[in-house]
N, C-alpha and C positions, 0 to 999 in steps of 0.2 A: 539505501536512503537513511539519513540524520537526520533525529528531529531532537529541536535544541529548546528548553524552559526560553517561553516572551520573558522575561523580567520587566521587559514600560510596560506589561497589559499585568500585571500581578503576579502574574507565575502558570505556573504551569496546571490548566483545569485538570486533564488529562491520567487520573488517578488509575492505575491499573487495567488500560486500554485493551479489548480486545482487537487483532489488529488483523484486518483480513485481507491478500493478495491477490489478484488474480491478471488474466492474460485477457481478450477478448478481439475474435476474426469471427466475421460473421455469423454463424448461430451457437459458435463452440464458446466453452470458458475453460481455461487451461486455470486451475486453481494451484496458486505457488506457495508450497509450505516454506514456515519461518521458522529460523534452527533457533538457540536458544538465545542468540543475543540479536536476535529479531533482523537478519541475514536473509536475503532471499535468492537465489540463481534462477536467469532467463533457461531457457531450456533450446535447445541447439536446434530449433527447425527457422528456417526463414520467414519472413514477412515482416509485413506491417500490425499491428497490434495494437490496441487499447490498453495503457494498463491503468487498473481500476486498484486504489488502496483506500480500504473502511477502516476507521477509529468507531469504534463504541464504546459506552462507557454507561455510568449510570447519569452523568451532566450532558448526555448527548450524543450524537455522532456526527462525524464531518466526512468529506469525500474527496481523492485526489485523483485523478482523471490526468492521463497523461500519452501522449500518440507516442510509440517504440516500434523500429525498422532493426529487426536481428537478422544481420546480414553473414 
């Protein structure tokens, strides 16, 4: 994932985000560590998947919700 400065909304709130990944199948949560230029790999098991990425920050947090078939 890239995520690029709005410039028409002012810029970027987003000031030193903690950024948290994860995987989600029914009651498990597969938590995906981020390497240092905030990189993340699927991990080689099959399914369908949830994936859930959190921004926080001290201006908030927002959430992206997204369905993945690792085939």
């Amino acid at each position: 994932m890239e995520f690029i400065e709005n410039e028409k909304n002012g810029g970027d709130i987003w000031t030193d985000p903690k950024i948290k990944v994860a995987l989600l199948k029914d009651d498990k949560r597969i938590v995906l560590p981020l390497d240092d230029s905030g990189e993340f790999q699927f991990p080689n098991i099959k399914g369908r998947y949830v994936l859930e990425v959190e921004f926080i920050n001290l201006a908030g947090s927002a959430q992206y919700i997204a369905n993945v078939l690792i085939q």
